[in-house]
Structures are given as C-alpha cells and as structure tokens.
C-alpha positions as CSV (number, residue, x, y, z in Angstrom):
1,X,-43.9,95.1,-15.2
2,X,-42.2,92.2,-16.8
3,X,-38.9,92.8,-15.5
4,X,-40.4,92.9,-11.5
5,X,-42.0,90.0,-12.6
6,X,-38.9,88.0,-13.6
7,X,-37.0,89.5,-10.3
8,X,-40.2,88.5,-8.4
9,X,-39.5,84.8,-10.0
10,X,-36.0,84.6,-9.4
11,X,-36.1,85.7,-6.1
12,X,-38.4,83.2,-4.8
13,X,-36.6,80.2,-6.9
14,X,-33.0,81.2,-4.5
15,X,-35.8,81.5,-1.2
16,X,-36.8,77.7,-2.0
17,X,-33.1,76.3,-2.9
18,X,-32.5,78.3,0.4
19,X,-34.6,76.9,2.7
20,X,-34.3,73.3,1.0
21,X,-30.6,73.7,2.2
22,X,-31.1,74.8,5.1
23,X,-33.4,71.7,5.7
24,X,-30.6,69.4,4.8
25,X,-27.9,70.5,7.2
26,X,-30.4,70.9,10.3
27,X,-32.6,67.8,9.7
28,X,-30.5,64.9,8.3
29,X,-27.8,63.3,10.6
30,X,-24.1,63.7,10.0
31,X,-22.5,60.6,8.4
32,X,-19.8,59.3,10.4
33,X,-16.0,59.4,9.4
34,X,-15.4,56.5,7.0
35,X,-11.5,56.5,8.1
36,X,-12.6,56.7,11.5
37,X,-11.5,53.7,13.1
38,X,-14.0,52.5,16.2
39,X,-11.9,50.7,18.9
40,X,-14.0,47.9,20.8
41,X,-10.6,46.5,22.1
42,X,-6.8,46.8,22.0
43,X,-3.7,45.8,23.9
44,X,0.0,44.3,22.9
45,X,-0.5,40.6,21.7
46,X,2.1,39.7,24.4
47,X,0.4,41.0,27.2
48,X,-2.5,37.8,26.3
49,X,-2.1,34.9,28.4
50,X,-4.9,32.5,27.3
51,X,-7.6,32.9,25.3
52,X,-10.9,31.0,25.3
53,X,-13.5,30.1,22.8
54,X,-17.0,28.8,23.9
55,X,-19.0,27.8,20.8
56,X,-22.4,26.1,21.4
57,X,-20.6,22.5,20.5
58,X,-16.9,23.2,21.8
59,X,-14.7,25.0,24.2
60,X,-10.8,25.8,22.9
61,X,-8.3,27.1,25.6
62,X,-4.6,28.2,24.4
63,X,-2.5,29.1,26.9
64,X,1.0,30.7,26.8
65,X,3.7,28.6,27.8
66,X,7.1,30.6,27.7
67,X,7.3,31.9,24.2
68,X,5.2,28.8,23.2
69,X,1.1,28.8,22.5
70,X,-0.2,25.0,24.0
71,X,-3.8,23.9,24.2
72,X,-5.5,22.9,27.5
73,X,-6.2,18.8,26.7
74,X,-5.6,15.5,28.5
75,X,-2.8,14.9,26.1
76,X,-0.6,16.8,24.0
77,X,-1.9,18.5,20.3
78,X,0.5,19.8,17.6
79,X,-0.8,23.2,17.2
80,X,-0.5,25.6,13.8
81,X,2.1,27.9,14.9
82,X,1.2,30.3,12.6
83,X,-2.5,30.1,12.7
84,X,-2.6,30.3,16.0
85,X,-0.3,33.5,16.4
86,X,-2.7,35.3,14.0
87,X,-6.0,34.4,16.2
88,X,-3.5,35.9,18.8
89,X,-3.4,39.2,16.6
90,X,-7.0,39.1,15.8
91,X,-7.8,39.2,19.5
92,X,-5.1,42.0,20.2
93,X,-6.9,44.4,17.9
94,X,-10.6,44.5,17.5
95,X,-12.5,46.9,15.4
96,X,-15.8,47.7,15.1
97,X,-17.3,48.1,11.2
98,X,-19.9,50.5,12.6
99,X,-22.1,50.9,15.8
100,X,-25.5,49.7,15.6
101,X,-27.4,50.3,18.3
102,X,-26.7,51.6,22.1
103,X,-27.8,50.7,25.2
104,X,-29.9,47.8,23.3
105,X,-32.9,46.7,24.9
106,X,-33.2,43.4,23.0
107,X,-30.2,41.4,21.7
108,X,-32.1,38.5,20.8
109,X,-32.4,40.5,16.8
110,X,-28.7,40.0,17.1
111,X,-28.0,36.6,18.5
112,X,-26.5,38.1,21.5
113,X,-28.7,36.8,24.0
114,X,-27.4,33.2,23.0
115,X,-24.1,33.9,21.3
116,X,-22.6,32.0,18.7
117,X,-19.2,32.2,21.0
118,X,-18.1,33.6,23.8
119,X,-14.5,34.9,24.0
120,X,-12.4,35.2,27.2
121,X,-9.2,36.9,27.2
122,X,-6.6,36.7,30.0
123,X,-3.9,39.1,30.4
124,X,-1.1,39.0,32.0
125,X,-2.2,41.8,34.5
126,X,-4.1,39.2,35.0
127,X,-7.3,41.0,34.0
128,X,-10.0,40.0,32.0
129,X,-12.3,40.5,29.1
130,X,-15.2,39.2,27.8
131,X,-16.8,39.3,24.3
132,X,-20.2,38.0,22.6
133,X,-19.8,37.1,19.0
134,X,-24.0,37.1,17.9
135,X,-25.5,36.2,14.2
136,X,-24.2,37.0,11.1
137,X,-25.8,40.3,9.6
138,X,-28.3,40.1,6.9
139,X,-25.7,40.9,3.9
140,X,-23.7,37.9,6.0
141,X,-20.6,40.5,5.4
142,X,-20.3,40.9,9.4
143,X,-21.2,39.7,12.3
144,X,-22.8,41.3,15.2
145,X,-20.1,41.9,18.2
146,X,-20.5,42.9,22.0
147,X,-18.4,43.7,25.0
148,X,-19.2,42.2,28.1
149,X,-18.7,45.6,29.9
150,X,-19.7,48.0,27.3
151,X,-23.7,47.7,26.7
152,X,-23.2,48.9,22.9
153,X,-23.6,46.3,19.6
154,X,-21.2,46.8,16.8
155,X,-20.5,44.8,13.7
156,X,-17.1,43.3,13.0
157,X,-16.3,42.1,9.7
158,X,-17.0,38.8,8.9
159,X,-12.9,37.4,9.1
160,X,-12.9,38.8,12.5
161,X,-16.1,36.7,13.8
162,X,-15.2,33.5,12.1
163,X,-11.8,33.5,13.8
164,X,-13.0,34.3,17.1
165,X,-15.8,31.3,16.5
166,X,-13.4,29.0,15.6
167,X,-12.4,25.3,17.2
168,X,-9.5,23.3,18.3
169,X,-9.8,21.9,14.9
170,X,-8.9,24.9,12.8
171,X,-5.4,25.3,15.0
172,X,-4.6,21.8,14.7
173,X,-1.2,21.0,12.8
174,X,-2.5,18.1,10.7
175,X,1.3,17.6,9.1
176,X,2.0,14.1,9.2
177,X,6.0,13.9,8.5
178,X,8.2,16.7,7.1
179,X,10.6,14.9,4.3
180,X,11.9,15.9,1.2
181,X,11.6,13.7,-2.2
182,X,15.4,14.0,-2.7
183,X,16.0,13.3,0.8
184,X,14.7,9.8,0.8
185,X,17.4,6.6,0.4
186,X,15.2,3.8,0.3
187,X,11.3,3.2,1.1
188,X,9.5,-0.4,1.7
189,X,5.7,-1.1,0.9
190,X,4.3,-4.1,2.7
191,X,0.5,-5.4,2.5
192,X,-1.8,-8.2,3.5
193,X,-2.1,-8.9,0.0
194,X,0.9,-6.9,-1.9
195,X,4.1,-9.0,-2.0
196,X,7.0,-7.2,0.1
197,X,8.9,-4.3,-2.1
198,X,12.3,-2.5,-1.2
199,X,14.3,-0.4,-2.9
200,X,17.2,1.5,-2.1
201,X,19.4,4.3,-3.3
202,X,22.8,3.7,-4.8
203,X,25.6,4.4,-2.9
204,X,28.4,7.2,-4.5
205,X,30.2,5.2,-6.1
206,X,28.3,2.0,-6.3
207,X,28.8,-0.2,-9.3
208,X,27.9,-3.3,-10.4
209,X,28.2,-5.9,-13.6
210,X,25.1,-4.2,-15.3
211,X,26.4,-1.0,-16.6
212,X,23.3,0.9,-15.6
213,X,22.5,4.9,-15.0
214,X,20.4,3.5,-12.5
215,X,20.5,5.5,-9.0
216,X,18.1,2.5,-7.6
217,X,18.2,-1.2,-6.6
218,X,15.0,-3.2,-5.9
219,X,16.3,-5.3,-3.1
220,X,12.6,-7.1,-3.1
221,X,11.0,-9.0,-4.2
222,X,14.0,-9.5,-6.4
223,X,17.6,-8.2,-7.2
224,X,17.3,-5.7,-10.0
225,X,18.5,-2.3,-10.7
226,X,15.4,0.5,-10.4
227,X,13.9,2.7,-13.6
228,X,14.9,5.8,-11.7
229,X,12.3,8.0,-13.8
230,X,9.7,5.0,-12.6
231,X,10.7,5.3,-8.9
232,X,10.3,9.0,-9.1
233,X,7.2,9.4,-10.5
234,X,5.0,6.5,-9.4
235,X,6.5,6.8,-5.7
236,X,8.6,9.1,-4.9
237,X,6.5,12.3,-5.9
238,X,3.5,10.5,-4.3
239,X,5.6,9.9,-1.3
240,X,5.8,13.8,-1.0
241,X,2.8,14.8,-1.8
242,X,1.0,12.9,1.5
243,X,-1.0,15.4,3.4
244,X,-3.9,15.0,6.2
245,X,-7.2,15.7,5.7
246,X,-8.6,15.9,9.1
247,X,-7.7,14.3,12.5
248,X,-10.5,11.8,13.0
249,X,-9.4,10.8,16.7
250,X,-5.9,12.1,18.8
251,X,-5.8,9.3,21.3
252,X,-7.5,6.8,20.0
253,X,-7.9,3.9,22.7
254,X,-9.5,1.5,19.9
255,X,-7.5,1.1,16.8
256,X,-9.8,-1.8,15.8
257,X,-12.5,0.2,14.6
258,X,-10.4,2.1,11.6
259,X,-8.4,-1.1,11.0
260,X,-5.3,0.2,12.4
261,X,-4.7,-2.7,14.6
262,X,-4.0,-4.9,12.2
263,X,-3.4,-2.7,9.2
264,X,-3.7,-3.5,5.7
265,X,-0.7,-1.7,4.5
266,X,2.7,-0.2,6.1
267,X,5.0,1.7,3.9
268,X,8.3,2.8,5.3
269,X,10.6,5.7,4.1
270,X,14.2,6.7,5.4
271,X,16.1,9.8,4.2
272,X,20.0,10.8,3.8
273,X,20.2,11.7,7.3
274,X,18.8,8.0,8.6
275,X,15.3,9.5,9.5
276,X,12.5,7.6,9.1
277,X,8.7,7.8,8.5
278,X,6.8,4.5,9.3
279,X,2.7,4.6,7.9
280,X,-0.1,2.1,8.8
281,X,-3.1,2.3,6.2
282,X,-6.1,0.9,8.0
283,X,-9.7,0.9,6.3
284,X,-11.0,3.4,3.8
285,X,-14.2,5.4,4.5
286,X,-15.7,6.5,1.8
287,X,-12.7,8.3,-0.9
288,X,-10.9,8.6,2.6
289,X,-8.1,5.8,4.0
290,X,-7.3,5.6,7.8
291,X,-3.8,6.5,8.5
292,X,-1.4,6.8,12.0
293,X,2.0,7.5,11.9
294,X,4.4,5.9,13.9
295,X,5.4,7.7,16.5
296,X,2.0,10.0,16.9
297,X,-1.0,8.7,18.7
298,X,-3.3,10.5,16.6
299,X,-5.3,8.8,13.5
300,X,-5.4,10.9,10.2
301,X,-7.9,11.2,7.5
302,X,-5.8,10.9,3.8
303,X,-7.5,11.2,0.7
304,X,-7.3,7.1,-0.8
305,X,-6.4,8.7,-4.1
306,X,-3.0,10.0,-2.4
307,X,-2.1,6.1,-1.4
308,X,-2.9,4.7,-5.1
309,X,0.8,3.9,-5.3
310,X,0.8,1.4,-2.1
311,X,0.0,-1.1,-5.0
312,X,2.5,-0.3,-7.4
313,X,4.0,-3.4,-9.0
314,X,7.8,-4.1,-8.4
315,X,7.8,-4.9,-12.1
316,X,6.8,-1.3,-13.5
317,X,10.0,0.2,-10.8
318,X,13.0,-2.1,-12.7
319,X,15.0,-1.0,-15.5
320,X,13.9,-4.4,-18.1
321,X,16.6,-5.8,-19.6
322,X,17.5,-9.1,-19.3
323,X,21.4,-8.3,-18.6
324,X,23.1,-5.3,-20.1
325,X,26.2,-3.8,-19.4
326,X,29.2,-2.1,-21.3
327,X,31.0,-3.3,-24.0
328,X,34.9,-1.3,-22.5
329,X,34.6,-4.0,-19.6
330,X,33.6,-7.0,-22.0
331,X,36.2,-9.4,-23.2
332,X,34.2,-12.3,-24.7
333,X,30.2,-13.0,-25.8
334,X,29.7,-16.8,-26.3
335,X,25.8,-17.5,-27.7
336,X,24.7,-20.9,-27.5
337,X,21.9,-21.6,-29.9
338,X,20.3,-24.8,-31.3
339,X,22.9,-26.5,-33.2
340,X,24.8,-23.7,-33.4
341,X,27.5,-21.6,-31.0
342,X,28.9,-18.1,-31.7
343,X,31.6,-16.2,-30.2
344,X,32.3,-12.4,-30.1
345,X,35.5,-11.0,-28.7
346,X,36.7,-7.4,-28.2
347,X,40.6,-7.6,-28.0
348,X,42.1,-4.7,-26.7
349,X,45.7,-3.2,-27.6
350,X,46.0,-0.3,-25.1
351,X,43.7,2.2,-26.5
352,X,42.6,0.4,-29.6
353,X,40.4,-2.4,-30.0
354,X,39.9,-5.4,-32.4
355,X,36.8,-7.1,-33.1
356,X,36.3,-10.6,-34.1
357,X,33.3,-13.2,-34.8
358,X,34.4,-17.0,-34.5
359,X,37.6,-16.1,-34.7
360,X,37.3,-14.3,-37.9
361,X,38.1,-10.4,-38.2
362,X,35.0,-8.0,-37.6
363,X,34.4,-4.1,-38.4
364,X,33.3,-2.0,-35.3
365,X,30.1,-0.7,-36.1
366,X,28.6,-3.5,-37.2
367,X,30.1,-5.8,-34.1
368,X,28.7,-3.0,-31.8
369,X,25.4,-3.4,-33.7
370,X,25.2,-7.0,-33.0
371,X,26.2,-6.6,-29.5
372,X,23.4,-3.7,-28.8
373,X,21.1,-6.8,-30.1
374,X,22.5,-9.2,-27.4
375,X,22.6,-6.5,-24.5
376,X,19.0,-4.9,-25.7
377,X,16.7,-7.5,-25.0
378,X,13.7,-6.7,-22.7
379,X,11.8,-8.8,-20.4
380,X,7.9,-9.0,-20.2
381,X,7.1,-9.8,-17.2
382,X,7.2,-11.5,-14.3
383,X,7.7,-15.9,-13.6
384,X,5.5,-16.3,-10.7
385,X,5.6,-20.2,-11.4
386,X,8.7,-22.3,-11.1
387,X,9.8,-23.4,-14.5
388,X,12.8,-26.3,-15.2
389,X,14.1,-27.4,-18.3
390,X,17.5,-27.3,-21.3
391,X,17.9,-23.5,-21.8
392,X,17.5,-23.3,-25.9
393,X,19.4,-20.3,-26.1
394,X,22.2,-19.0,-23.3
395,X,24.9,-16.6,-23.7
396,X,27.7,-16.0,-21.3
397,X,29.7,-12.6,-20.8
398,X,32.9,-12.8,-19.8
399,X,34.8,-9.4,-18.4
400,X,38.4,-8.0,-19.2
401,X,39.2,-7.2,-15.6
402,X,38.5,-10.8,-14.1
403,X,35.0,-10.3,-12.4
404,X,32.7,-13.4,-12.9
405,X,31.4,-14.1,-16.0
406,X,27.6,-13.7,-15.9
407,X,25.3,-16.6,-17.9
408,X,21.9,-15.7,-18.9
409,X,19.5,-18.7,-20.3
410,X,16.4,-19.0,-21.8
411,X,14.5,-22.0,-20.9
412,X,10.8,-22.7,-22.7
413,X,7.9,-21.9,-20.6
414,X,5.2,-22.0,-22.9
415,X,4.8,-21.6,-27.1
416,X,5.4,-18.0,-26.8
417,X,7.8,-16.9,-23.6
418,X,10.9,-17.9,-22.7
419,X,11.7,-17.8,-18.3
420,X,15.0,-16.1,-18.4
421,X,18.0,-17.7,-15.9
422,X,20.7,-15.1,-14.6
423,X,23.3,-16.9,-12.8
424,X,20.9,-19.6,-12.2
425,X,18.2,-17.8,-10.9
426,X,14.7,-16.9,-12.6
427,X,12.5,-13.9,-12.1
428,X,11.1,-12.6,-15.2
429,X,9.8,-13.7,-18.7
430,X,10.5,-12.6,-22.4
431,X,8.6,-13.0,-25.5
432,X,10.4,-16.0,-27.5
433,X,10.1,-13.5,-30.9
434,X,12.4,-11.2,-29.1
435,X,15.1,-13.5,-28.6
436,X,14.9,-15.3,-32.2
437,X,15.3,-11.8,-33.7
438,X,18.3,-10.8,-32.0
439,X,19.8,-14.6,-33.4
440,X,18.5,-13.7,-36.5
441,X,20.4,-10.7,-36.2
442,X,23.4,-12.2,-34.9
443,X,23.7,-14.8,-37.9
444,X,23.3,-11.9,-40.4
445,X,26.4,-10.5,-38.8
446,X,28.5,-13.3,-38.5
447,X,27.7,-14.0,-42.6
448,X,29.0,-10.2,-43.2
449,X,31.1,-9.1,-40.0
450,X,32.9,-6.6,-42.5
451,X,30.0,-4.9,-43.7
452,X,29.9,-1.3,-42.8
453,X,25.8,-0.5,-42.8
C-alpha cells in the first residue's frame, strides 16, 4: 500500500507542474524580440530637403542648398556643419524603443495632444512627413513619439527626442576666428584705459645691437626686445584659447546696449599669412564680456576670465636688461663712475683674443666675469615721470665691426632707483643697489685682473 501511495503522490506532483506549464505558455503574452528593430521611419539622408522644428518657443527651418545645409533667417547664420549633418541622420533613421499603446484614445498621458515639437520633413519627391515628439517617460530614459499618419505611440530613446526638440541655437557655429598660436606675427591691445601695446615677431634673420634669443619686439609703448616665454604664456596661449559661449544677438541693430559702440577694449592679431582677427570687448555681464568680431555682425558671449590678459602690462612681456649683448662683437667698455673711469677692451688677433683693464693685461675668465656684471643688470620697472639730471654712472659699448656705440646712463631719481638713459632715451628704472654692486664688482677686478677665481 505504501508503494501505490508514493506513485499516487508522484503522479499528481507531475499533473500540477503540468498544468502550471501549460498555464504559462497559454495565458501569459509572448515577449517581443529584443533585437527586433521597430521602424517608425526611414529613407536615404539625401533624399531630405528641409527639415523643420516647431518647439512651443521656436521654429528652426534647414534647408538644402546644393551640397550645403542653410537656415531659413533674414540674414545669414554660420551653421555646425557637423551637428547639423547628424540631426540629418537622426531624422533619416527613426526607431521606436518599444510600442506603447495602439489606436490611443487619449494622448494627453503622453504630451501628444500638445507636443513638445513637431517635426516636418521634406523630401525630395517632394513628399512629406510629420512627427509628434510628446513628454519624456517616467524613467526620463525616452520620450514618447508619434507619426502623423500612423495612430500608434512609441517611445524613442531619449538622444533621439532631444535632437529632434532642438533650436537654431544648438546648430549655431559659435567659432569666433580659426588661428593658430604659432601662426600669429604680431598682435596689438588697445583700451580706454590700457596704454597702447604692440609687439611683433622677428623677422629670419633679424638682428640687432642687443644680442638677444628673443623671437619678439615690443614696438609700444616702447622699443624693447620681448621675453618670448612671457609672450607665449600670458598672450599668446590665451589668444588661442578664445572660444564663444553663446550668441547673445546675430544682427544686432543697437550696439550701445553691450558697449560695443564704443568699446572698452580692441585687441588685434595677424598671422604668417597676413590674416587678421580684429576684437571689440564691450561691457561684462555678470563672469561674461561682450564681444563682436570684425567682420561678423553677430555679438558673442566670452567667459571674462578668457580676456584677463587684455590688461597685461608691457613691462611683464620685455626681456629686463638694461642693454646686453655679446662680448665676440664688443671692442671696448668704458664705465664712468664718480671720480673714477674704467676701461675694458677685448683685442682680437684672428681667432684669439686679449683682454685688458686700463690698459693693463687681464685673464679671460675673470674679464668675462666682470663683463657678465656690466651686461647683467636688470631693470625694475617702468619711469612713467620725466626725470633730468648728471647720469652718476654711464658706460658706453663700442663694437668691433663699426656699428654705433650704444651709451647707457644712470641718472638719480630718488634715494633708491636710478632712471636708466639708452641712447638718450628713458623708459625703465633700476634699483641703485644693483648698479653699485656691479662697480663694486668691477673695482675688485680691475685690483686683480689676473686672478683666475
């Protein structure tokens, strides 16, 4: 009896498990294909004409001219080339996630009865199509989608529905100038309250009295050779580094209002190839600076922090010293100071040179040491008062292959700088400690000229 029993048990266990599967694969609907792909839409991108993008705030139209996308305005707007080719694609193709419901009776659950956009797309044929881009879904992963002709809702993914509710804004090409930082030659920086500042690129080839690795001249607000590192990395890499923000307005009829009529700033670039970049910097707004371009009708939002070096000082973009420049082309150093005058002469004999300190016989290293004191000095800053007076200490240069001999002076401003005189002419400043330790220097050479250090 026990064994029946256990069959008995058995048997019914496999008629349950039986009819519970049987349940399964009669009640509950089939799944649909995850790789299959549900088409709401499809045709060659270059079979689209023009496409068109009602929002509840805008309306885009692109239209294909030629080979070229354009935008339907009053005046022309730069477009994205390739942002706008890939809305192209996204409108060639559209998939559907999943179908949610057919033959709705209410689209309002869905935002389809006042869509977020509606798209129209021309073809060439010309035919047309219409589509209803509705909310976003509750897991904001999708958005709910409609065809005009087909009474079904789907869900595209959420890419998909932002491009197709986009605006003329997010197809703009906001680039202001295309130029590379080793392309530019020379730039300019003028404000309403920033002295004029120019500076050029060397020519190949270019020399001059200072013997200087310098690749730069500040032209303005004073003749000087450039710190090249300096140039490049307070200006030059800013220079490059200028990129819109936005477009506040493209034809702006009132310049006025973002201080563009009469701007505060204009900086001016030119490259190898003689092309140039003028900007005008109107008022800031905020962390934001009002820019056009000349050239482009269109006013540009640029991040202020991007501009910082519109009010670099010439002084930080010079190489600082007072006059330096190499002892091969040198012939003579005569120092003048109180009470006292020194002279250093390098005499050459073809490829050898002697050395002598008021007139007496000098070793090289040392005489090179005191002329590295005489060529080294550094200025502080810059005279922005005119200054007269009896220099206290001068030295003139005189060169071996007949250029003119360059004088540079120090005259007393003040008890602790000296303005220094090239030629005559004043710009900068020096600290009067500087100069008496390179005399001091000096007189400790001329009492030992021979001795090898």
């Amino acid at each position: 009896m026990k064994l029946y029993k256990n069959v008995f048990i058995l048997l019914l266990v496999l008629a349950i498990l039986g009819g519970t599967y049987y349940f399964v694969k009669k009640i509950q609907p089939k799944e649909a294909n995850k790789t299959e792909t549900i088409t709401i839409f499809k045709t060659e991108k270059d079979n689209i004409s023009e496409i068109i993008i009602q929002t509840k705030d805008s309306e885009l139209v692109l239209y294909k001219s030629g080979d070229e996308w354009k935008v339907k305005a009053d005046y022309e707007i730069k477009l994205n080339k390739s942002k706008v080719e890939s809305l192209v694609y996204d409108v060639a193709t559209i998939n559907a996630d999943q179908i949610v419901e057919e033959n709705p009776q209410d689209l309002s659950k869905y935002g389809l009865d006042s869509p977020t956009s509606i798209v129209t797309v021309k073809l060439t044929d010309n035919t047309t199509k219409v589509f209803y881009v509705g909310d976003k879904t509750p897991t904001k992963t999708a958005y709910y989608f409609k065809d005009k002709d087909v009474n079904t809702v789907y869900t595209v993914y959420s890419g998909k529905g932002d491009s197709l509710s986009s605006t003329l804004d997010d197809y703009r090409d906001t680039t202001m100038f295309t130029m590379k930082q080793e392309d530019i030659v020379s730039f300019t920086i003028e404000g309403k309250s920033h002295k004029r500042l120019v500076v050029k690129a060397k020519a190949e080839g270019e020399k001059d009295q200072e013997s200087s690795l310098s690749g730069w001249t500040i032209v303005e607000p004073f003749n000087k050779n450039g710190d090249n590192e300096n140039i490049s990395k307070l200006v030059l890499e800013k220079i490059s580094q200028i990129t819109a923000k936005e477009i506040v307005e493209d034809n702006p009829t009132d310049l006025s209002k973002y201080g563009l009529s009469s701007p505060n700033y204009t900086i001016q670039f030119t490259d190898k190839d003689n092309n140039t970049v003028k900007l005008f910097l109107g008022n800031t707004n905020g962390e934001n600076t009002y820019v056009k371009v000349e050239g482009n009708n269109a006013v540009f939002n640029v991040a202020s922090s991007a501009l910082e070096f519109k009010d670099v000082e010439p002084f930080q973009l010079i190489e600082k010293f007072a006059f330096i420049t190499n002892i091969d082309g040198v012939s003579k150093i005569v120092i003048h100071s109180p009470g006292k005058q020194t002279t250093l002469e390098i005499i050459k004999n073809g490829e050898e040179s002697e050395y002598k300190v008021n007139g007496q016989k000098a070793a090289e290293s040392p005489f090179k040491k005191a002329y590295q004191e005489v060529i080294g000095l550094i200025v502080d800053g810059i005279v922005t008062e005119q200054v007269q007076g009896t220099p206290e200490v001068s030295y003139t240069f005189y060169f071996n292959d007949g250029s003119p001999e360059v004088t540079v002076e120090y005259v007393s401003m003040n008890d602790r700088n000296y303005a220094v005189f090239k030629n005559g002419k004043c710009d900068f400043y020096i600290l009067k400690k500087k100069v008496n330790q390179m005399l001091e220097k000096i007189k400790a050479f001329e009492e030992n000229p021979l001795e090898e250090k």
